[in-house]
N, C-alpha and C positions, 0 to 999 in steps of 0.2 A: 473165415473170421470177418472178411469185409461185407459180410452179406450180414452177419448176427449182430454185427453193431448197433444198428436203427432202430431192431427190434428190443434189445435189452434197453435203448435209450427209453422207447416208447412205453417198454413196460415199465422202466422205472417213474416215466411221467405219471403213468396212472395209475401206477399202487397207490394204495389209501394205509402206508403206515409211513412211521419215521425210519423205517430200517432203510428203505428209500434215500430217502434225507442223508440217511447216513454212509450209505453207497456212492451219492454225490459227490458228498464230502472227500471220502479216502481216497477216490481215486481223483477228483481234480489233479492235484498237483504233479500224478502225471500223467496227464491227457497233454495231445498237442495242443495250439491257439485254437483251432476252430472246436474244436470238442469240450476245450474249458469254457470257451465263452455258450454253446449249447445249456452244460448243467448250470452255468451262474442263470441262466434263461429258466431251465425249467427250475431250479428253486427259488428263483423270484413269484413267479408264475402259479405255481405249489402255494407259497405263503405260510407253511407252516413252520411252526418255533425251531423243530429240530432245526432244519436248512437254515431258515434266517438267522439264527444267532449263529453260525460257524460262519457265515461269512466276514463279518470282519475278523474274525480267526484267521482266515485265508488272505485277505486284500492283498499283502505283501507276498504270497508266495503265487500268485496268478500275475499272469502279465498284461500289458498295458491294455490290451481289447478287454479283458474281461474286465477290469477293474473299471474301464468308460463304463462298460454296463451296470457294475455293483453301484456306480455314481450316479448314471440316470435313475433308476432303481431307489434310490435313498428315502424317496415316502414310504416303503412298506417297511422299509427298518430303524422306523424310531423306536420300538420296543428293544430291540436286537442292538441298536445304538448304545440307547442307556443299561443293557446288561454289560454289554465292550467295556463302557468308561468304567464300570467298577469290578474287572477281570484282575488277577491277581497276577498276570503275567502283563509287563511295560509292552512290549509289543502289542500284544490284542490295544491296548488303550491308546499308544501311537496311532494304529488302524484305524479307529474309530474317530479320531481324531482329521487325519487324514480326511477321510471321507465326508466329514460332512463339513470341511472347509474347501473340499472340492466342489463339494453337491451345491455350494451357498445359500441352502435355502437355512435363512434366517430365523425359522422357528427349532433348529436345535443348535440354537447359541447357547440353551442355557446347559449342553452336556458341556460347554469348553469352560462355562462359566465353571461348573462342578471341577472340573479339570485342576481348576487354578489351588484349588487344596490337595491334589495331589501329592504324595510324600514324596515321589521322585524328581528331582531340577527340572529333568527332560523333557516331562510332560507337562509341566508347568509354562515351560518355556514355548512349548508347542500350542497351548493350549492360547497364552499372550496372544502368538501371531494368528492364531483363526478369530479372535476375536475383534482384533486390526482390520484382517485382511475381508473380513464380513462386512465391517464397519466402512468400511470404504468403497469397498465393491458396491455397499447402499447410497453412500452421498453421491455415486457416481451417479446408481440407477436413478435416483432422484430428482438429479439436477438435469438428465438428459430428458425422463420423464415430464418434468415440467417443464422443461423450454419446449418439445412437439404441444403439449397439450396451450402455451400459451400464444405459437405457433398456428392453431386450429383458431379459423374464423368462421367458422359454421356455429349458427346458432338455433339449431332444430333440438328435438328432444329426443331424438335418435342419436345426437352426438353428444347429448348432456349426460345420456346413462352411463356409457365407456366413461368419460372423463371423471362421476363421480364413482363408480366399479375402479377405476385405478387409484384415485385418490385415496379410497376407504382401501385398499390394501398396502400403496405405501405406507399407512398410518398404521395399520396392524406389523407390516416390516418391522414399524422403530419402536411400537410396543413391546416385543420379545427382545429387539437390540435394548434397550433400556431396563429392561427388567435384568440380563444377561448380566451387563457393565454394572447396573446396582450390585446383585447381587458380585461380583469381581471387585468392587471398590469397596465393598463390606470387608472383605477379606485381606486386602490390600497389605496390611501385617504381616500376615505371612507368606504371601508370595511375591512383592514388592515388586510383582511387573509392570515397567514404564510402558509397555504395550499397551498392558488396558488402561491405562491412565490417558493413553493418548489418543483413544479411539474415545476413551469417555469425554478427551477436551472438543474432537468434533462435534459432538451432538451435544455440546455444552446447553447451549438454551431450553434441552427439558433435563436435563442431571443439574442442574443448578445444586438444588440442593443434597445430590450427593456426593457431588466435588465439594464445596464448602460447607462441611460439615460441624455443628455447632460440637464437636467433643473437640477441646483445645489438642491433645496430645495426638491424635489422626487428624485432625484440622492441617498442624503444623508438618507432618510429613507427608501429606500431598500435597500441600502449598508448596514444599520445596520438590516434589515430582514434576508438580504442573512447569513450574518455573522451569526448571531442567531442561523439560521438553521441549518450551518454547522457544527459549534460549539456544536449540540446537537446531532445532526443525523449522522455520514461519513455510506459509503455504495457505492457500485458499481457505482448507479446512480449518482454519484456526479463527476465519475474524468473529464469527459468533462468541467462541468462547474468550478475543480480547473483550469483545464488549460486557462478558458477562463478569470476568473476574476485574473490570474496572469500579465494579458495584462495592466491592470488597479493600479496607483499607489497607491490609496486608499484604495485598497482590496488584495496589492499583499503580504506588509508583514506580513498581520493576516493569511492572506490563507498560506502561507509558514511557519508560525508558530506551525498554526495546525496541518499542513502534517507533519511537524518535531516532534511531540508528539501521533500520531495517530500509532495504531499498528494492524489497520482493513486491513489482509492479502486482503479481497477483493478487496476493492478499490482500494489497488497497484496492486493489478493481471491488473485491470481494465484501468488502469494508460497505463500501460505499455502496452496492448492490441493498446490503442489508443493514441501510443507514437510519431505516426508521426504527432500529432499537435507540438509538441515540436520544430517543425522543424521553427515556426515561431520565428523570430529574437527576440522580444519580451520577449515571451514566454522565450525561452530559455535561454535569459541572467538573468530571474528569477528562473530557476532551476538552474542556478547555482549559487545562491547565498543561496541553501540549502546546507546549510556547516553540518547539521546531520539529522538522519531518526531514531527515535525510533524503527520502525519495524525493524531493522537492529540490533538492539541489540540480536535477534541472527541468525545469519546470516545463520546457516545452516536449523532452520526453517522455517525462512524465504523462501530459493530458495527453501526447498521442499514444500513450504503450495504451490504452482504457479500452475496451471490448464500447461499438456503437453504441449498444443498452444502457451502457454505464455514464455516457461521460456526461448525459444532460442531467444527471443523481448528483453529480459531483458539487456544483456551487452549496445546492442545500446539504452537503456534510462538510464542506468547508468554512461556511459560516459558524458553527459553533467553535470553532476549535482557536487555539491561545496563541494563533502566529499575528505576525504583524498584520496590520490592514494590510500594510502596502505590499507586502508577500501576497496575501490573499489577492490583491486588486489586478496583480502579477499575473496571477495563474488562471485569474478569470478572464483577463484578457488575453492570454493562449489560448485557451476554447474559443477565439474566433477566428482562429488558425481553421480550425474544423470544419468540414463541410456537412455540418449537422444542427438542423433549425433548432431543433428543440435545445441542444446544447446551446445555442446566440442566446435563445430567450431567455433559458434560464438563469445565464449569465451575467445579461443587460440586468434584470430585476433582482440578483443577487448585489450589483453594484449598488442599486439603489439605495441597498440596508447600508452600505458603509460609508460613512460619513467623513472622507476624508479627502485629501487635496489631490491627490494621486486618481482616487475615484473620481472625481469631477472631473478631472485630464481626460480620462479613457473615454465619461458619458459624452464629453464634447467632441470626441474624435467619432461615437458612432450616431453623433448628426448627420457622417458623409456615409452613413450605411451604406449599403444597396437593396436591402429589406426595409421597406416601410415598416415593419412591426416595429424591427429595432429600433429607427428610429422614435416611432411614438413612444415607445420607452423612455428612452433619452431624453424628450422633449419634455416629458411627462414632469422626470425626476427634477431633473435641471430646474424646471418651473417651480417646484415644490422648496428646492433649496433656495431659489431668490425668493420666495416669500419668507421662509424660514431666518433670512440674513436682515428684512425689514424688519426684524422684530430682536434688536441689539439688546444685550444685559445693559446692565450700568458698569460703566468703567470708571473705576478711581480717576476724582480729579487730579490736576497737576503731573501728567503724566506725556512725555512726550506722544505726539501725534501718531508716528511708526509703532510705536508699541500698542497704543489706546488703540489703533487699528487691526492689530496681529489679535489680540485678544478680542475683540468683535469678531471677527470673522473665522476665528476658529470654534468661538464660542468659550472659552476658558476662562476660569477665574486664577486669581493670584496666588495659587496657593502648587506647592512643589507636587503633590500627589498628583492631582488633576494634571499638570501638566504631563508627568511621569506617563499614567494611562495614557491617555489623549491625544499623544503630539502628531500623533501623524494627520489629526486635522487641519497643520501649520501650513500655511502655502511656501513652498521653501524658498521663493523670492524672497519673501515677506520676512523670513524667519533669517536670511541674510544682513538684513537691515538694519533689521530689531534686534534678534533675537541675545545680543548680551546684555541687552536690556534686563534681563531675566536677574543676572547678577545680584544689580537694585535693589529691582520692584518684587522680587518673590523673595519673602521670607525663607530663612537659612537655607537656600540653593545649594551656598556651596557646602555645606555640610552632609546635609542629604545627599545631592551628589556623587559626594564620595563616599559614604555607607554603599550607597548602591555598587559602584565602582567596585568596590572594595568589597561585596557581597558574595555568600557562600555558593549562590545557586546561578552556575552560566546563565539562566535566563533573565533575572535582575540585571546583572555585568553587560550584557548583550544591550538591554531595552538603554538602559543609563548612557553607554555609550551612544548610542544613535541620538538619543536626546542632546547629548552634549556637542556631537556633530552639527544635528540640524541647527541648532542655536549658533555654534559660529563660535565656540566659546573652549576651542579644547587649548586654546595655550596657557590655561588659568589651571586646568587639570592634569598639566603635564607628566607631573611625577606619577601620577595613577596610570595615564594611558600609556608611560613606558613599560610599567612593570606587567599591565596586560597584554603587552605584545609577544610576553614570554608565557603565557595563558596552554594550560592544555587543551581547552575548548577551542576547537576551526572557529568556527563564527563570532566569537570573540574575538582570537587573535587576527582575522581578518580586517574588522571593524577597528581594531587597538592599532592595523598598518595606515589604513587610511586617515584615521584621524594624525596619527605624527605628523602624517605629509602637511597639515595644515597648520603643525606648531613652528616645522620647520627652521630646528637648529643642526649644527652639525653631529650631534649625537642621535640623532633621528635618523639624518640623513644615515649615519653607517650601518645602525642598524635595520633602514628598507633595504641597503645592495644585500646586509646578511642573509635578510628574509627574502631573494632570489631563489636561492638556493635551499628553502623549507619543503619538507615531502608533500606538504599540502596545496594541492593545485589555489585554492581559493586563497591562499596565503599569498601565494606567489603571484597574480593577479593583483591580489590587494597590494602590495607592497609595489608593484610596479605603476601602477595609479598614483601610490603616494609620492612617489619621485617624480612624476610626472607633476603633481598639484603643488610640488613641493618648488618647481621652478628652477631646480639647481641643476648644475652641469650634468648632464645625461652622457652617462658612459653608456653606447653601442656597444662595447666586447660585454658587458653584463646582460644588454638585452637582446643582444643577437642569439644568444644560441635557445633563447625561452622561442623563439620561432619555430623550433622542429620539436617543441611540447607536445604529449600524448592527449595533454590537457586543452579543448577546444578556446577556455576561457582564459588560462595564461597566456597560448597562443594568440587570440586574439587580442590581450590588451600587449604582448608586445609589440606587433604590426602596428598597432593604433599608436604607438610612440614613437618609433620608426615614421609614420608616416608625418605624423609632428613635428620630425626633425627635419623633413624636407630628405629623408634617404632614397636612393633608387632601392635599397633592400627594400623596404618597407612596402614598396608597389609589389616588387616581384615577387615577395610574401605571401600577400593577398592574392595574387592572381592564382599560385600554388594552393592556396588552403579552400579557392573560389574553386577550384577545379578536384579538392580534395575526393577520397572514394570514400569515405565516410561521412553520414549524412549529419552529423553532430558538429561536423570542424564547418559543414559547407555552411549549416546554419549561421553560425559564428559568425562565418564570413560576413555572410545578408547583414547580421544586426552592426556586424564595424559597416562596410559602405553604406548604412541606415543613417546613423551615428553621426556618420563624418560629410551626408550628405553628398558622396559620391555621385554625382549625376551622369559622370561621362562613363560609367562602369553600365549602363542601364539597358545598352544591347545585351550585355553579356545575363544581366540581370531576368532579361525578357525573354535569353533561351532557358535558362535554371526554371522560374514560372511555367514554360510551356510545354519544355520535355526532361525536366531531371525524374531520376523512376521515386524516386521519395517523397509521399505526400506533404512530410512536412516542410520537406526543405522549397516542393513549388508554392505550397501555398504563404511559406515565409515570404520566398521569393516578390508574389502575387502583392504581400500587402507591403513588401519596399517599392513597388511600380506603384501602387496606389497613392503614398504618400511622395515619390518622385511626382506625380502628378499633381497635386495639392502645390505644391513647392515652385510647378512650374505655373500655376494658377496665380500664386501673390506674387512672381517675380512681374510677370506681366501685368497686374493690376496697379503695382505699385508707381510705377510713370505718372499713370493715370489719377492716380490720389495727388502726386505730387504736382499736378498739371491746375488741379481742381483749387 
């Protein structure tokens, strides 16, 4: 028997009928591994209909070797394929299934597309995942594919044909994936899989139009799919399709709400990678009406989580968008944290667009660059703004001197809106001085004031307060800024601590020690500032135990009160959180001995800069020794002025 095997194999290779075929077939299932995987061999090989259509018949009762080879094999059974998907038995259509979300080749998407009407759940459900798991496995090949090819600095036409042979077949790839998902989103009624919904939000920017589809009654229940999805899943693969359904009024302020509570470094890397969609008018007047970005909450881990490619992208998408300047001014001054040219420059000439007092602090600090470029930037902008300042509105006569000046130089007229927008052009010396002056000389301040105060939307509440801070003017708005300290909005109730501390009565005062004890790290920071600004008896058993906070920024504003009070806790704090194994508390650190001017901290400072292993905490480090230096530069010139 061991001798007759080879030769009945051989003779059934080269019969010229189906009964062949069909000899195959019966006895596969029970041949041992090597003998099953033989006939899936010779009926690939053969090619004819009999053999090929039984094989997805067979996939699940062959074992794992032969079923690799039915998969390599997958081009000669797309005939045999689409007979499977419409087999009256659930199994062959599993099968077939199966396989060609094994095979991944992308040009039979459209049997899983057919799939999604199937009358069985099961295969419906199956049909979902190969449509995903295609869809993915492409954005993959895609994105690896283009980074070698952008990778490739050969510029011969030996390497132009490959790059444009690859090119022209990822584009035929997402042809059949886009035709697959249309046709699945067509159907969407009946088979209500969030699978294909969510493979159609990846490749949003060519389904545009058959995600938002002009029939109201399917309109509205993928509107509420997409929503679903996004609200469970964020990730890389999504920021195309934030950008596209911000186009859409239905979908623009959920999707902005989300981005505004979302802290998936990726999908902003990803944002921002493909930020010149932003450039649609659109588009754009809806990024800026993102007045905040949780991921921004902390800003210097934020620019260091950003892939190198990315983070010189980053100024030009942060300009449009609806945070404060001096947020923005913030974050662009962390990019010179980075040991990345392009990222300085882009950043220097992003300051330039924003026209406010904070931006002018930063351009004058990168006069002491150490890249001449940056400088000429700086010098550049700086120049541009003192002619700009030559050239004053008219100010109402009769107006004291400090105020006639605050409004020159920020450029503002008397009128409450303009201030509202604008203020962060105030110099907030300036605006110390002056600024209740506003009271006065601006028409119904206080009225307006508190609409805003008093307004539906945290980001009116938010802007209103800072205004009313920087003016110097919150004990006239007391009653407002108590009831916002009970605010469900962080950033509001933050802002609503710090301003008490400046009304500073005893009702204020008990509720910042309450606000210790708030789940919200930024709460509990802000509230410990207000106590502090507030001047009143500082209880230690309240701020002592905010020292061993999870949170680097309550921690460090209670060290920084401690150290205020003249405590030895306060030092021996610091040196704990300076030695911290966490690179977020150690940062902290740098910015309190920054802060408070520490200079005798500056050996310890100079080892953190030269071997801590975290980029950002050396190069924090790097620029508290830079400004130690600066510091040591006016103390010793100052004699010398005084001599003159």
């Amino acid at each position: 028997m061991e001798s007759a095997r080879p030769k009945i194999f051989e003779v059934l290779r080269e019969a010229d009928s189906d009964a062949a075929d069909r000899a195959f077939v019966e006895g596969m299932p029970e041949l041992d591994s090597d003998d099953q995987a033989e006939c899936v061999k010779a009926l690939l090989e053969r090619g004819r209909d009999a053999g090929l259509n039984a094989i997805p018949v067979l996939f699940d009762r062959v074992d794992g070797r032969s079923q690799s080879r039915i998969i390599l094999g997958a081009s000669r059974l797309f005939s045999s394929l689409r007979s499977a998907i419409r087999s009256g038995k659930i199994q062959t259509r599993s099968n077939a299934l199966r396989i060609v979300s094994k095979s991944g080749n992308v040009r039979l998407a459209y049997i899983a597309a057919h799939a999604l009407r199937d009358a069985s759940p099961q295969i419906r459900t199956e049909a979902g995942s190969v449509l995903l798991a295609m869809t993915e496995a492409y954005r993959r090949r895609h994105a690896d594919t283009t980074a070698e090819l952008c990778e490739s600095s050969e510029a011969s036409s030996d390497c132009a044909r490959p790059i444009a042979w690859t090119l022209d077949i990822l584009r035929e790839e997402r042809e059949f994936l886009n035709t697959a998902l249309k046709e699945g989103l067509d159907g969407f009624e009946s088979h209500h899989r969030l699978e294909v919904v969510k493979a159609a939000m990846y490749l949003a920017d060519g389904l545009e139009n058959a995600l938002f589809q002009h029939m109201s009654h399917r309109r509205g229940k993928l509107t509420h799919a997409m929503l679903e999805v996004f609200s469970k899943a964020t990730g890389p693969h999504f920021a195309q399709f934030a950008y596209v359904a911000m186009k859409y009024k239905d979908m623009r302020g959920r999707i902005i709400a989300m981005l505004s509570t979302c802290r998936d470094s990726a999908l902003f890397a990803e944002m921002i990678r493909y930020g010149w969609m932003g450039r649609d008018p659109e588009i754009r007047r809806a990024l800026h009406g993102m007045r905040s970005l949780a991921w921004f909450s902390d800003q210097i881990d934020a620019v260091f989580s950003l892939p190198a490619e990315v983070a010189a992208k980053l100024p030009a998408w942060l300009l449009p968008l609806g945070l404060p300047a001096d947020e923005k001014v913030s974050i662009l001054n962390h990019l010179f944290l980075l040991d990345d040219e392009d990222a300085h420059r882009a950043a220097a000439w992003a300051l330039g667009t924003i026209k406010s007092a904070s931006s002018t602090r930063v351009l004058n600090m990168l006069l002491e660059s150490d890249k001449p470029e940056i400088q000429r930037i700086a010098k550049f902008e700086l120049a541009n703004r003192k002619r700009n300042l030559a050239h004053r509105g008219d100010v109402p006569a009769g107006r004291p001197e400090e105020w006639r000046e605050l409004l020159r130089l920020a450029r503002l007229s008397e009128e409450f809106d303009d201030f509202l927008e604008n203020f962060e052009r105030i110099e907030p010396t300036i605006a110390r001085d002056a600024g209740f002056h506003a009271l006065s000389y601006i028409p119904g301040f206080s009225t307006q004031a508190r609409v805003n105060l008093l307004g539906r939307k945290p980001a009116d509440r938010l802007r209103a307060l800072r205004l009313v801070l920087l003016l110097h003017v919150s004990e006239h708005f007391r009653n407002e800024i108590l009831g916002l300290t009970r605010d469900a909005n962080v950033e509001v109730r933050s802002a609503a601590m710090t301003a008490i501390g400046r009304v500073g009565d005893p009702t204020g005062r008990r509720i910042l020690e309450r606000a210790l004890q708030d789940d919200a790290p930024p709460v509990v920071a802000a509230a410990i500032f207000g106590l502090d600004q507030m001047r009143a008896e500082r209880r230690e058993e309240l701020i002592k135990p905010i020292c061993n906070s999870e949170d680097p920024g309550a921690r460090a504003a209670a060290i920084r009160v401690l150290l205020r009070m003249r405590l030895n806790d306060g030092a021996t704090n610091l040196i704990y959180m300076l030695n911290d194994p966490r690179p977020r508390h150690r940062s902290a650190a740098l910015w309190l001995v920054d802060r408070l001017q520490l200079v005798t901290l500056a050996e310890r400072v100079t080892e953190m800069a030269n071997g801590d292993t975290n980029q950002r905490v050396s190069r924090t480090a790097l620029r508290v020794l830079k400004r130690f230096d600066r510091l040591h530069e006016m103390t010793k010139a100052t004699p010398v002025a005084e001599e003159a």
